[in-house]
DSSP file (Angstrom, degrees, kcal/mol; ACC not computed):
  #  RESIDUE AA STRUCTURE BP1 BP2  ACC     N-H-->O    O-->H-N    N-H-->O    O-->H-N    TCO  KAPPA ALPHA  PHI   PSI    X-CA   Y-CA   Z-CA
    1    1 A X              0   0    0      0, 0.0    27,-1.2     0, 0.0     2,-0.4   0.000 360.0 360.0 360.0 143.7  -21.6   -9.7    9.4
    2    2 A X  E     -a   28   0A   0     25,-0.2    57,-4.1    27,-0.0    58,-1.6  -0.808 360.0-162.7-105.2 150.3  -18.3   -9.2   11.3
    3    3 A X  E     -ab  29  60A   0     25,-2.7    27,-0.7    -2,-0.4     2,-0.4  -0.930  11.1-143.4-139.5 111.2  -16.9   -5.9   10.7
    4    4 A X  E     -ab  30  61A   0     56,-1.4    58,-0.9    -2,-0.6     2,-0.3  -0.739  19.1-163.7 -96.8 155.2  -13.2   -5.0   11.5
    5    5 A X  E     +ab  31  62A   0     25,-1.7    27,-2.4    -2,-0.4     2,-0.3  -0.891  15.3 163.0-135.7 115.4  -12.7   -1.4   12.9
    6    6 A X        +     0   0    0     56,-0.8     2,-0.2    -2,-0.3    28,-0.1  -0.960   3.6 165.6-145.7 165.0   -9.3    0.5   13.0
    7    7 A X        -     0   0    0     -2,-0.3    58,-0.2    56,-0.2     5,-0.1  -0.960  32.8-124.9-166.4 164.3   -8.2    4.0   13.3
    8    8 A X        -     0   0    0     56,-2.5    28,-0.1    -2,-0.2    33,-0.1   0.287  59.6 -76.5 -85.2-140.0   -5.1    6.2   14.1
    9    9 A X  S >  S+     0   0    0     31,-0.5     3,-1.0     1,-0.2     4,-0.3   0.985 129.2  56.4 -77.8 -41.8   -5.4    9.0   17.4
   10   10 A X  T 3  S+     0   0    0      1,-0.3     4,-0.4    30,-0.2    -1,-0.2   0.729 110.2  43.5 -85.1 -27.7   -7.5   11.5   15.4
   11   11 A X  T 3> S+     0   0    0     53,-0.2     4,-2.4     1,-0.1    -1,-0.3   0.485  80.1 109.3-107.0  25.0  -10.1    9.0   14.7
   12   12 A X  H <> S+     0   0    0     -3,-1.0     4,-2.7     2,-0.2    -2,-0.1   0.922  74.9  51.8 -46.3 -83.3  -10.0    7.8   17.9
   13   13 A X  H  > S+     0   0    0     -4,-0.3     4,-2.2     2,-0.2     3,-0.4   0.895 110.2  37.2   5.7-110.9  -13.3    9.2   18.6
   14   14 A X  H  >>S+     0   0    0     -4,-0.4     4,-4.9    94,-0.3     5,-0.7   0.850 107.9  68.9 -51.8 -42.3  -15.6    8.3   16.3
   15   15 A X  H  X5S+     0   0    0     -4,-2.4     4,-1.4     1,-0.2    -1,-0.2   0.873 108.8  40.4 -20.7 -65.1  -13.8    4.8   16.1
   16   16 A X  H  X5S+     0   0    0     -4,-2.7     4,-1.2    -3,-0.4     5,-0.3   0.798 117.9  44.5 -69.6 -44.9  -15.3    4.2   19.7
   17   17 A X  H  X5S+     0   0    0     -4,-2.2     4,-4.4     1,-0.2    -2,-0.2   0.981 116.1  49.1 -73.5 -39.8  -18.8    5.9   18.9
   18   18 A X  H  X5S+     0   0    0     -4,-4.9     4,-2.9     2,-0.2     5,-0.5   0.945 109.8  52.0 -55.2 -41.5  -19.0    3.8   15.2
   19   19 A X  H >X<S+     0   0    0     -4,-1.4     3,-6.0    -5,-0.7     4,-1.3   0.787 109.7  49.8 -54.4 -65.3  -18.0    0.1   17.1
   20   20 A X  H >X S+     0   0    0     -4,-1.2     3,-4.4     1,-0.3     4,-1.3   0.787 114.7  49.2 -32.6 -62.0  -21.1    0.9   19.7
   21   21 A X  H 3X S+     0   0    0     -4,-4.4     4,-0.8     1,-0.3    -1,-0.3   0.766 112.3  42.5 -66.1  -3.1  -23.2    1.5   16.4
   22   22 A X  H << S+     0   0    0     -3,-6.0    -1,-0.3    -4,-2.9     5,-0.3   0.565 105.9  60.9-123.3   9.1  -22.4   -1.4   14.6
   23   23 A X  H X< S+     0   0    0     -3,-4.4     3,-1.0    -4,-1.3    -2,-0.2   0.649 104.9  49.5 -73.9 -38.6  -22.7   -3.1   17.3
   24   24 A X  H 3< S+     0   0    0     -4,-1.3    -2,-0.2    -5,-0.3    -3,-0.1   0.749 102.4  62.3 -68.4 -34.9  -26.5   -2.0   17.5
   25   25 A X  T 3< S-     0   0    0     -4,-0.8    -1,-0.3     2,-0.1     3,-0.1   0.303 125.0 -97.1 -92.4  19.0  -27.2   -2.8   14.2
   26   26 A X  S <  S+     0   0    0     -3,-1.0    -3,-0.1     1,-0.2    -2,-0.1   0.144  82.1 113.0 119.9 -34.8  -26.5   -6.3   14.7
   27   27 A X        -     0   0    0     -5,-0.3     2,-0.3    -6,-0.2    -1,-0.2  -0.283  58.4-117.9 -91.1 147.4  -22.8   -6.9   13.5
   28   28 A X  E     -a    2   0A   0    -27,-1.2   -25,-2.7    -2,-0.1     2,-0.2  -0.653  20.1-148.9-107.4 178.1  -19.8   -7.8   15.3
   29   29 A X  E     -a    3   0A   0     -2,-0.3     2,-0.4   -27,-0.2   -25,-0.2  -0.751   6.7-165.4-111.2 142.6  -16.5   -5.7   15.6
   30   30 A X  E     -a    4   0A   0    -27,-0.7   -25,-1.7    -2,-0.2     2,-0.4  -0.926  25.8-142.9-121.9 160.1  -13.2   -6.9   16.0
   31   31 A X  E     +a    5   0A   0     -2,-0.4   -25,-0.2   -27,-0.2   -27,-0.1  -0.883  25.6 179.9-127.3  89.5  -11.6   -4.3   16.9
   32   32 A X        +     0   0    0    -27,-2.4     2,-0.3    -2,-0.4    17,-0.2   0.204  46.9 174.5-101.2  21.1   -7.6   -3.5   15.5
   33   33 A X  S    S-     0   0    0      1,-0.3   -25,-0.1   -28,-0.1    -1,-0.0  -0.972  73.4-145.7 147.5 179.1   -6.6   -0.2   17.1
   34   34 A X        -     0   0    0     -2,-0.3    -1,-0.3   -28,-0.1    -2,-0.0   0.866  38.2-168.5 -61.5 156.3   -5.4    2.4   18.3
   35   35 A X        +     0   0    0     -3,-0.1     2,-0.2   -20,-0.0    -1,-0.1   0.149  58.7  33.7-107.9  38.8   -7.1    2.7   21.6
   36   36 A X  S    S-     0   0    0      2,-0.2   -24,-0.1   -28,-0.1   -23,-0.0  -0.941  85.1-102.5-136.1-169.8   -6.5    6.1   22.9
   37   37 A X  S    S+     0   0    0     -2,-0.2     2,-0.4   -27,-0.1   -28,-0.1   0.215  74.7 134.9 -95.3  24.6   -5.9    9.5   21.6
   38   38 A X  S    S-     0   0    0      1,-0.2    -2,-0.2   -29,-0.1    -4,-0.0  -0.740  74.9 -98.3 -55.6  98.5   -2.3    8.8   22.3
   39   39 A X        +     0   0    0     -2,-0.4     2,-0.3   -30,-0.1    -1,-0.2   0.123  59.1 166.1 -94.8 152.6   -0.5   10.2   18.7
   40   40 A X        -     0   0    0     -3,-0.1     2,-0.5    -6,-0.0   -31,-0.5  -0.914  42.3 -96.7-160.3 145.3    0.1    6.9   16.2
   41   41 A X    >   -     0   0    0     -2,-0.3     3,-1.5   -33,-0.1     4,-0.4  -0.888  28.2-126.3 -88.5 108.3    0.8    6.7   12.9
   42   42 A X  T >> S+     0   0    0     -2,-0.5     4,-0.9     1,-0.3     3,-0.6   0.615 102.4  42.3  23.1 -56.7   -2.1    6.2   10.2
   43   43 A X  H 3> S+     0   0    0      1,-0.3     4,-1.2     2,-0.2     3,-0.4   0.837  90.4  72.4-107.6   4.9   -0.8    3.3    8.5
   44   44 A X  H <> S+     0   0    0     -3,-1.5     4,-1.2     1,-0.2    -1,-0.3   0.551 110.8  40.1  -9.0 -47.3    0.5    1.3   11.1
   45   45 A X  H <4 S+     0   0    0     -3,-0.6     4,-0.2    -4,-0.4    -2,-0.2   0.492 113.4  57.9-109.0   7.7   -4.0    0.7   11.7
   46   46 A X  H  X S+     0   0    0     -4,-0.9     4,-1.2    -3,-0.4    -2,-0.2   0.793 106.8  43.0-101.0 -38.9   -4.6    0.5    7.9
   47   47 A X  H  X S+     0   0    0     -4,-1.2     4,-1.9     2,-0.2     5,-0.3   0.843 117.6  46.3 -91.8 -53.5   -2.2   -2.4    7.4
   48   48 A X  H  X S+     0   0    0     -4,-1.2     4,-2.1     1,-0.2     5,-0.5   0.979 112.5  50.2 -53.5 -50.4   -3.6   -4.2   10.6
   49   49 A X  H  > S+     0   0    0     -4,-0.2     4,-2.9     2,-0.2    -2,-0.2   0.974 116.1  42.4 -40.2 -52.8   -7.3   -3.5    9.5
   50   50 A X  H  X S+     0   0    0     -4,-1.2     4,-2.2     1,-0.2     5,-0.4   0.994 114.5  50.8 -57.3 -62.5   -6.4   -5.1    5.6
   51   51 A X  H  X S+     0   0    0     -4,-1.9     4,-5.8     1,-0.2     6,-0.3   0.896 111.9  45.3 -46.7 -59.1   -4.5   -7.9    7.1
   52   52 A X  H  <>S+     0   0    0     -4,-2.1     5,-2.4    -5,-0.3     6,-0.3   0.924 118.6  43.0 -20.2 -81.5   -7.6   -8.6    9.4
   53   53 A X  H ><5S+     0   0    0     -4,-2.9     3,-1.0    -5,-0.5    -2,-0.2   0.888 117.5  49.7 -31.6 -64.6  -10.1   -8.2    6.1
   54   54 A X  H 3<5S+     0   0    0     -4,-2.2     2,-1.3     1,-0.2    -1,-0.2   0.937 106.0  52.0 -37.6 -68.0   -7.6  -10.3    4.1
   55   55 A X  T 3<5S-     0   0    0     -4,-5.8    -1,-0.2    -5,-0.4    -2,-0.1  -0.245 121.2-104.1 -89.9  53.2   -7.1  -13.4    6.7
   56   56 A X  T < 5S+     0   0    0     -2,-1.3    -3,-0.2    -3,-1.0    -1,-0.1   0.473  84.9 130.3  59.7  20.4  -10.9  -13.7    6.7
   57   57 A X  S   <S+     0   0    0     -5,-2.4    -4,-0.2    -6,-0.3    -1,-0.2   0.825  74.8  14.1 -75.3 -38.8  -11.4  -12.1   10.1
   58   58 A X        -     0   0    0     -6,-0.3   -55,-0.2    -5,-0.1     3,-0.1  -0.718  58.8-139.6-134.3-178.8  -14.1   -9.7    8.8
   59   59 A X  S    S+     0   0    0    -57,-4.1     2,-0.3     1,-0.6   -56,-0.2   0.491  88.4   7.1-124.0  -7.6  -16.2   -9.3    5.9
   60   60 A X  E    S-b    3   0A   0    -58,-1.6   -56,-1.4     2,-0.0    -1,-0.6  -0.976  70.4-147.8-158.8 142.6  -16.1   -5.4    5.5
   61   61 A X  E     -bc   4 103A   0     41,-1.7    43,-1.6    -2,-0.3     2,-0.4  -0.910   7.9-157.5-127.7 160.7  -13.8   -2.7    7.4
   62   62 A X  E     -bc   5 104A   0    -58,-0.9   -56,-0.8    -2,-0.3     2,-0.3  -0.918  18.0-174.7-134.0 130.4  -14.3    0.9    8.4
   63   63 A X        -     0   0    0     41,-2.1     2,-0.2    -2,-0.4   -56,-0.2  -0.648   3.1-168.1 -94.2 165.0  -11.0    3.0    9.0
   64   64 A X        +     0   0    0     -2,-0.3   -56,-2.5    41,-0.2   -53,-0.2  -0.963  18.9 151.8-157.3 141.3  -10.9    6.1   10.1
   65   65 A X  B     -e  107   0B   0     41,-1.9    43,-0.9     1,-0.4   -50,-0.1  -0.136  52.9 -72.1-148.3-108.2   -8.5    8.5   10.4
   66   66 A X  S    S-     0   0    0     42,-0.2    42,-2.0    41,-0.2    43,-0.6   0.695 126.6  -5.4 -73.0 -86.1   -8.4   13.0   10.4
   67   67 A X  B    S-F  107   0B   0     40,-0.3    40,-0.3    41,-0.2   -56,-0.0  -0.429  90.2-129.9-116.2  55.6   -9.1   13.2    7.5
   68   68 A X  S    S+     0   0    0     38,-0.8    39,-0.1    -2,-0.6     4,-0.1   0.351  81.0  99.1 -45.4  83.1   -9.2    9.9    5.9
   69   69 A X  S    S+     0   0    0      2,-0.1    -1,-0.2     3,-0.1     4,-0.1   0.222  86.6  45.0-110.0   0.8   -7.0   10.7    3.0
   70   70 A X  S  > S+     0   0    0      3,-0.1     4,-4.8     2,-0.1     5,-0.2   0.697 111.7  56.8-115.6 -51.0   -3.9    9.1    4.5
   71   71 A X  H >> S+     0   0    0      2,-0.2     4,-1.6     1,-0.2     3,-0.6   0.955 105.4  46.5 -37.1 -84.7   -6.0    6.2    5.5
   72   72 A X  H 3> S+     0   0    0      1,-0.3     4,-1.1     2,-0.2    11,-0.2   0.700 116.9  49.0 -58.1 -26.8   -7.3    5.3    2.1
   73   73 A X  H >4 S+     0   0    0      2,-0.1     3,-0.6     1,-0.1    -1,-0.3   0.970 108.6  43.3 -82.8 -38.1   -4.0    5.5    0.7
   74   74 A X  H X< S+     0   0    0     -4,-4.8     3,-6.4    -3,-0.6    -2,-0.2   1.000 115.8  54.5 -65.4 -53.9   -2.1    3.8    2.7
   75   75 A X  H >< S+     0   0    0     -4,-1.6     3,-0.9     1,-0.4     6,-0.3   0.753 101.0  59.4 -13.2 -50.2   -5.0    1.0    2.7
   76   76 A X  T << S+     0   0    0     -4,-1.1    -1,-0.4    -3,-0.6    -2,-0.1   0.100  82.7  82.1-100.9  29.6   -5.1    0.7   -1.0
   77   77 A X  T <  S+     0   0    0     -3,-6.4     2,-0.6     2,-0.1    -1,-0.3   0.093  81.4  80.1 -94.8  23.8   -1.3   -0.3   -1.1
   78   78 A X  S X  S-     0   0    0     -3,-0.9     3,-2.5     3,-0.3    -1,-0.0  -0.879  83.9-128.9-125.5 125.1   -2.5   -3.8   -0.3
   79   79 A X  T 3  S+     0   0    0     -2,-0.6    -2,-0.1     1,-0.2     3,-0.1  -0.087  96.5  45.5 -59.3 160.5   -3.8   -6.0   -3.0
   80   80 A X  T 3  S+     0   0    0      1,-0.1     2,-0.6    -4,-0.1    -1,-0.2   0.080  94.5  97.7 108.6 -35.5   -6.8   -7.3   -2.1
   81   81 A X    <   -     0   0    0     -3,-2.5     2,-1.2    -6,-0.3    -3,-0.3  -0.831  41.0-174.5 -90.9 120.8   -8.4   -4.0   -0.7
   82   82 A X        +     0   0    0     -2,-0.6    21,-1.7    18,-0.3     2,-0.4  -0.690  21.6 179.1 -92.9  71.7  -10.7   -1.5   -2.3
   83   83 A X  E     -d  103   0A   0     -2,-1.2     2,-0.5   -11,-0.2    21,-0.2  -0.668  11.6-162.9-100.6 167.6  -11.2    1.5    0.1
   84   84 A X  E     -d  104   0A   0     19,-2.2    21,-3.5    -2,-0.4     2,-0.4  -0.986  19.5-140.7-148.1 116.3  -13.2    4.6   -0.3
   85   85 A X  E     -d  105   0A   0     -2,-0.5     2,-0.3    19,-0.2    21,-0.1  -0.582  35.1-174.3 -67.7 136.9  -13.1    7.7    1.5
   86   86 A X        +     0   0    0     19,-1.3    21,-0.4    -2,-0.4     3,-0.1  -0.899  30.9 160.9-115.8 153.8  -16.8    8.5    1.8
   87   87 A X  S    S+     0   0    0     -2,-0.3    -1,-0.1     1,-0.3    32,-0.1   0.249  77.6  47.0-134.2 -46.6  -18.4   11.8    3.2
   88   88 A X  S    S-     0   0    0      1,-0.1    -1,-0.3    30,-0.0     4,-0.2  -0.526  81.1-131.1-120.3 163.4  -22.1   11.4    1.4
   89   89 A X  S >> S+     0   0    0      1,-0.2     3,-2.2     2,-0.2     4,-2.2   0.912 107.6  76.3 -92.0 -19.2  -24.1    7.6    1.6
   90   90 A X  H >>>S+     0   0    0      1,-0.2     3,-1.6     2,-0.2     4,-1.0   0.918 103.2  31.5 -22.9 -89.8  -24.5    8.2   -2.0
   91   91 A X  H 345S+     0   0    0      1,-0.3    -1,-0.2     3,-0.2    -2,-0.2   0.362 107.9  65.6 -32.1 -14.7  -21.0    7.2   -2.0
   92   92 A X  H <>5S+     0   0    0     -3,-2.2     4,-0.6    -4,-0.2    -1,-0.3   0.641 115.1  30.8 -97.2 -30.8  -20.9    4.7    0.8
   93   93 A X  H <X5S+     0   0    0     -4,-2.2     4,-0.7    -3,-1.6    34,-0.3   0.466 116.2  56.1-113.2  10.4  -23.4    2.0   -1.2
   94   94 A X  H  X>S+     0   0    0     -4,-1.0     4,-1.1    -5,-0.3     5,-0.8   0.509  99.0  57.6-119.0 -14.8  -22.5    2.8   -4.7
   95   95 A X  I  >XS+     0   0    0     -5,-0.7     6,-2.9     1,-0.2     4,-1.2   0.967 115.0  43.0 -77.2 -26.0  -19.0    2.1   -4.1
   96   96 A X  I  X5S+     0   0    0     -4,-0.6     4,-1.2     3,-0.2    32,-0.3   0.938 114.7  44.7 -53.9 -42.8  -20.4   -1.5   -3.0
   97   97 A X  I  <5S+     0   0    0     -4,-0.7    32,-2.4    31,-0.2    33,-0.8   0.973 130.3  23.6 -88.1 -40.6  -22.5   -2.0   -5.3
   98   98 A X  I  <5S+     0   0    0     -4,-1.1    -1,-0.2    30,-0.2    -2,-0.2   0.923 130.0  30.5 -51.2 -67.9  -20.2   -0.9   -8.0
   99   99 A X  I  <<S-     0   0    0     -4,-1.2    -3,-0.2    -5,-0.8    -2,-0.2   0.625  92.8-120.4 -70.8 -24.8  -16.7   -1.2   -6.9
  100  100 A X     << -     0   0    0     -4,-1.2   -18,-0.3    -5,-0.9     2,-0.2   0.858  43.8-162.3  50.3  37.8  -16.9   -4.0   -4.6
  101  101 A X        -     0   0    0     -6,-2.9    -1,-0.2    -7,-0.2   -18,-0.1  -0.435  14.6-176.8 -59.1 121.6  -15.6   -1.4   -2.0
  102  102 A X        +     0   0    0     -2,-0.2   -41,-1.7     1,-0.2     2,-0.2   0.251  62.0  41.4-101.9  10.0  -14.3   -3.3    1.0
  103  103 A X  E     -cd  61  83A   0    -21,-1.7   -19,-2.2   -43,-0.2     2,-0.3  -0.805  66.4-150.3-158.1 117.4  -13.3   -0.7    3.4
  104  104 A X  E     -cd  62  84A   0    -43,-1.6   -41,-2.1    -2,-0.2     2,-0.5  -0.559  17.9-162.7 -81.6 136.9  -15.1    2.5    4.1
  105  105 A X  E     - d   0  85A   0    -21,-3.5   -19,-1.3    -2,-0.3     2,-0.5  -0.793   6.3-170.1-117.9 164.6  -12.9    5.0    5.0
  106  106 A X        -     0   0    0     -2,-0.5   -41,-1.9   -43,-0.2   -38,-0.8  -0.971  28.1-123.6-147.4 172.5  -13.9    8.1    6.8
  107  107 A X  B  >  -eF  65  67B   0     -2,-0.5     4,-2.1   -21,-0.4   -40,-0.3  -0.966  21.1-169.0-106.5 114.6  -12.2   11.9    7.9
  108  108 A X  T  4 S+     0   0    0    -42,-2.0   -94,-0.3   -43,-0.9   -42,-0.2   0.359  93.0  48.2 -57.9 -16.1  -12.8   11.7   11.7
  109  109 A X  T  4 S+     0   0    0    -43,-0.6   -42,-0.1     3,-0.1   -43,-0.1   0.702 118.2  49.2 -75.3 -59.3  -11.7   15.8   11.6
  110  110 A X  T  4 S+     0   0    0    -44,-0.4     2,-0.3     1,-0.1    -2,-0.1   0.995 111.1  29.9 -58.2 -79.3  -14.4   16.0    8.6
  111  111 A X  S  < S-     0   0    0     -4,-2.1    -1,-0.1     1,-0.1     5,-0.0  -0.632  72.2-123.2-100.1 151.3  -17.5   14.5    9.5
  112  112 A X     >  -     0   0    0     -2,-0.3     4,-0.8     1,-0.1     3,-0.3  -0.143  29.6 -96.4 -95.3-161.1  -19.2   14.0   12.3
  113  113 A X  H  > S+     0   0    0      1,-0.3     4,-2.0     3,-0.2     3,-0.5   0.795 118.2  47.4 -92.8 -30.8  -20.9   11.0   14.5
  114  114 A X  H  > S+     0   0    0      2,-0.2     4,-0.6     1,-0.2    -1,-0.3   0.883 123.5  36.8 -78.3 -30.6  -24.8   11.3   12.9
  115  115 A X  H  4 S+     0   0    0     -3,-0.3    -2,-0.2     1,-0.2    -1,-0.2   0.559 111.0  59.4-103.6   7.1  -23.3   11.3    9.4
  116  116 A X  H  X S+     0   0    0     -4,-0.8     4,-0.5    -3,-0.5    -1,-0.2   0.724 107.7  42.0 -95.3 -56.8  -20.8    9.1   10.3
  117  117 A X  H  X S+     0   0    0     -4,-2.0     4,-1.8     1,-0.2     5,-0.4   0.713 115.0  57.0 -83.1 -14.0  -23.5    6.2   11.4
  118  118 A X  H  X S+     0   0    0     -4,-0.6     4,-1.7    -5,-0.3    -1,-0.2   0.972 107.2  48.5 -75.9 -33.6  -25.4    7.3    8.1
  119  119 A X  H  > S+     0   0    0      1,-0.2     4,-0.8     2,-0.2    -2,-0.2   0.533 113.6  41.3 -57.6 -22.0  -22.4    6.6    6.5
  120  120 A X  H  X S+     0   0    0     -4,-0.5     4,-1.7    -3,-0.2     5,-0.4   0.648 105.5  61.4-112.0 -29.9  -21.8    3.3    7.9
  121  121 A X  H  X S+     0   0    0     -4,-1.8     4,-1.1     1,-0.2    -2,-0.2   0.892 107.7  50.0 -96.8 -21.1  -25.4    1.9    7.8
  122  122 A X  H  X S+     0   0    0     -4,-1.7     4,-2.2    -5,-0.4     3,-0.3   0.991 110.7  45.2 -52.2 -62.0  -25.3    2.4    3.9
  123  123 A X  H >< S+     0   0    0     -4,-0.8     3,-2.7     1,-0.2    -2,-0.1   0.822 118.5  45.9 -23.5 -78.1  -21.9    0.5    3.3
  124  124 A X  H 3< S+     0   0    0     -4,-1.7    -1,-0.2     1,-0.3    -2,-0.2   0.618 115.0  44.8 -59.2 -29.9  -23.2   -2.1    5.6
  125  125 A X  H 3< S+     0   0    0     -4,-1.1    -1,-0.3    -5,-0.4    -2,-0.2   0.882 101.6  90.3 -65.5 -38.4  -26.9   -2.3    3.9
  126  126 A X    <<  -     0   0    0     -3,-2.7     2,-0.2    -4,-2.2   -32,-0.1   0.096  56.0-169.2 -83.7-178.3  -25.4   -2.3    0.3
  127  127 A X        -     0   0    0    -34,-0.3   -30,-0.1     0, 0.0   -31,-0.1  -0.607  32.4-100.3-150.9 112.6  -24.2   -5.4   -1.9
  128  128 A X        -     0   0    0    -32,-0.3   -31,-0.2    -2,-0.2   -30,-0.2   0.258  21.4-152.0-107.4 116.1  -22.3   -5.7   -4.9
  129  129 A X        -     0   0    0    -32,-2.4    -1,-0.1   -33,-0.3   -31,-0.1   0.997  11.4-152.4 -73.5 -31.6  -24.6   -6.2   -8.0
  130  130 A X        +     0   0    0    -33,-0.8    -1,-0.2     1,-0.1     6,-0.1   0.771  34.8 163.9  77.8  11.1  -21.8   -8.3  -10.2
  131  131 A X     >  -     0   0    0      1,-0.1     4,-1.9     2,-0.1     3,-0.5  -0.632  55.5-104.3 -63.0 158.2  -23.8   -6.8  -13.6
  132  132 A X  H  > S+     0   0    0      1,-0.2     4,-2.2     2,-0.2    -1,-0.1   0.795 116.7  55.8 -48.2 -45.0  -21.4   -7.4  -16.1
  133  133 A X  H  > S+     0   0    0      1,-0.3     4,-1.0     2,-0.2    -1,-0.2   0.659 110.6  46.6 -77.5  -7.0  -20.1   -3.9  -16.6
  134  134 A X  H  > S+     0   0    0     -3,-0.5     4,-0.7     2,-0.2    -1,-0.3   0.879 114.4  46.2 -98.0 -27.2  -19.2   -3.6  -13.0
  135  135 A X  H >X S+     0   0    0     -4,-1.9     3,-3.7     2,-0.2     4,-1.3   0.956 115.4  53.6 -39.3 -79.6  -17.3   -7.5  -12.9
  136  136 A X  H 3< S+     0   0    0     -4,-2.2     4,-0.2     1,-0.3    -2,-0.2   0.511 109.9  41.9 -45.3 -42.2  -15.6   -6.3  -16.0
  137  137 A X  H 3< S+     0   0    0     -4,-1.0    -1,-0.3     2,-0.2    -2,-0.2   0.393 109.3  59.5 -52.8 -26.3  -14.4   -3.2  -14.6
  138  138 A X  H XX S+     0   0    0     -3,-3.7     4,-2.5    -4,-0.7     3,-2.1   0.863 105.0  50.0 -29.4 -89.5  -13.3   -4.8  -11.4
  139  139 A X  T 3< S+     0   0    0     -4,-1.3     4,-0.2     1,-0.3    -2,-0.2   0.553  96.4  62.9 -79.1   7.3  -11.2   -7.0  -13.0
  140  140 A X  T 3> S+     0   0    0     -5,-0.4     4,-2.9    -4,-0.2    -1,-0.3   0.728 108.7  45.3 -84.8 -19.8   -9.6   -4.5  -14.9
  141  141 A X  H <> S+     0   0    0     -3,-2.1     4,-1.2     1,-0.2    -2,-0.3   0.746 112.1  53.0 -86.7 -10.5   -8.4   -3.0  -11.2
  142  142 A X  H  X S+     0   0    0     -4,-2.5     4,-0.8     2,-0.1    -1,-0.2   0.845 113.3  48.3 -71.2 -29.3   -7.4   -7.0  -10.2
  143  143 A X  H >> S+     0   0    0     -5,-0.4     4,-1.3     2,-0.2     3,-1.1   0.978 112.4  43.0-102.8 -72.6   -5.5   -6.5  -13.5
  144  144 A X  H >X S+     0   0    0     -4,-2.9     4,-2.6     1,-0.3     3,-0.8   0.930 118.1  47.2 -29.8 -56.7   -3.7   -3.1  -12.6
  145  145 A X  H 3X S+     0   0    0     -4,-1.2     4,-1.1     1,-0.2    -1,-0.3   0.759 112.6  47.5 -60.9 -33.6   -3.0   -4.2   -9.3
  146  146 A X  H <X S+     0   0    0     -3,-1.1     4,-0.7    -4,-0.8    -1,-0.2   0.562 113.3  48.8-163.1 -54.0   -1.6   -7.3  -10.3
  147  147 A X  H << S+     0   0    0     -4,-1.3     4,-0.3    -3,-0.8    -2,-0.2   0.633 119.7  31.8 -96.9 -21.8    0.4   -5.8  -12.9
  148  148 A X  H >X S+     0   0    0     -4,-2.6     3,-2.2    -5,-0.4     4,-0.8   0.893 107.5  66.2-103.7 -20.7    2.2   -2.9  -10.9
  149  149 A X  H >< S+     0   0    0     -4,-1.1     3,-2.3     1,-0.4    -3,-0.2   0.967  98.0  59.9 -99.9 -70.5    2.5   -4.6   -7.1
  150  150 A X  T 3< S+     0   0    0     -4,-0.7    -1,-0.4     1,-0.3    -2,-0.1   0.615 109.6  39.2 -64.0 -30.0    4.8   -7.0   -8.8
  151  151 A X  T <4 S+     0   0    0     -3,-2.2    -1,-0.3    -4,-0.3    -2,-0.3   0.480  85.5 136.4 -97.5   3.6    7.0   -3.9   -9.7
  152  152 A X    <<  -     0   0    0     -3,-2.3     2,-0.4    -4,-0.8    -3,-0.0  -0.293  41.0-150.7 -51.2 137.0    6.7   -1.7   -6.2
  153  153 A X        -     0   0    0      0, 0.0     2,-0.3     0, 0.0    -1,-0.1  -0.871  14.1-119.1-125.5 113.3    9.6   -0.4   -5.1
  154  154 A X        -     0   0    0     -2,-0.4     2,-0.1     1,-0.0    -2,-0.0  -0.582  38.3-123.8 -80.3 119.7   10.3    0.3   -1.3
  155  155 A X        -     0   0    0     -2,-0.3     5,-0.0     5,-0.1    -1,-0.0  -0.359  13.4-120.4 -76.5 164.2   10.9    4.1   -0.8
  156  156 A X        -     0   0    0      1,-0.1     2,-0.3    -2,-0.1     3,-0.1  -0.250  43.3-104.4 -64.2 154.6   14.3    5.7    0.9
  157  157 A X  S    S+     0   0    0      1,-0.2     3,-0.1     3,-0.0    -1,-0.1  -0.870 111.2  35.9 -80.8 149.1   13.4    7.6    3.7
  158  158 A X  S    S+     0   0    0      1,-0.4     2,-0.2    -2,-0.3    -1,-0.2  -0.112 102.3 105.6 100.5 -32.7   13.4   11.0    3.3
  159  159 A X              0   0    0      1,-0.1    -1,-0.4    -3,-0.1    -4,-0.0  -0.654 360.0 360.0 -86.7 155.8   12.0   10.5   -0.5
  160  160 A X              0   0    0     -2,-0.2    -1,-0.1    -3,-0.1    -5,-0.1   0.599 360.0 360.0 -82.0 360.0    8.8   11.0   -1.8
C-alpha cells in the first residue's frame, strides 16, 4: 500500500521515525513535508497530504502534528477526507472499519514513537467492512459535506 506521510515542525520527529516504520512493514511512503524542525504552519502539510490522498498518490495518510488537533481540522476541510486523531488502536482500526477513516492523525507532543507504530500498524491492518449501517452512515457525511462545502465561506483575517 503506498502511504503518504506529512507533518508540520512539532511532528517532525515522529514523522521521520513513522516513514522508517512503514517502510518496515512493507508499504511505501511518499513523503509531503516538512523536513526539519524549522517552525511551519500545520495546514500548509494537511492540504499537501489530502491533495496527495485525493490525486491517487496514496491509498491512506498519516499526519502528524503537536498535538494533532489542528491537523485533523484543518484536514477535514477537504471533501474527500475523513481524518481521525487517534491516541488508542482501538480507535485507529475502528475508524477504518467504520468510518472509512482515510487519514490517521496523531499528537506528536502527546504520544510517543512505540504507541505511535502501534497506532499506525492498526490503521494500516484494518479495512472497511461496508455493512450496511456503516455505508449508510457514510453517506450521510458524503451528504453533509456535499451540502455545506458548497456554502463555505473564506474567513477575514483576524476573524474567527
Amino acid at each position: 500500500m503506498r502511504i503518504v506521510i506529512g507533518s508540520d515542525h512539532a511532528g517532525f520527529p515522529l514523522k521521520e521515525d513513522l516513514t522508517a516504520y512503514i517502510h518496515q512493514l512493507g508499504h511505501q511512503v511518499v513523503d509531503v513535508g516538512t523536513h526539519s524542525t524549522e517552525a511551519v504552519d500545520y495546514p500548509d502539510y494537511a492540504e499537501a497530504l489530502s491533495q496527495a490522498l485525493l490525486g491517487g498518490q496514496a491509498e491512506r495518510g498519516v499526519l502528524i502534528c503537536g498535538s494533532g488537533v489542528g491537523a485533523s481540522v484543518a484536514a477535514n476541510k477537504l471533501p474527500g477526507i475523513r481524518a481521525g486523531l487517534c491516541h488508542d488502536t482501538y480507535s485507529a482500526h475502528q475508524g477504518v472499519e467504520h468510518d472509512d477513516m482515510n487519514v490517521l492523525v496523531l499528537g506528536g507532543r502527546v504520544i510517543g514513537p512505540e504507541l505511535a507504530r502501534e497506532l499506525v500498524t492498526a490503521y494500516l491492518g484494518a479495512t472497511f467492512t461496508g455493512e450496511e449501517r456503516h455505508r449508510r452512515r457514510l453517506h450521510k457525511v458524503f451528504a453533509l459535506e456535499g451540502r455545506y462545502s458548497a456554502h463555505a465561506q473564506p474567513v477575514k483575517q483576524g476573524e474567527p
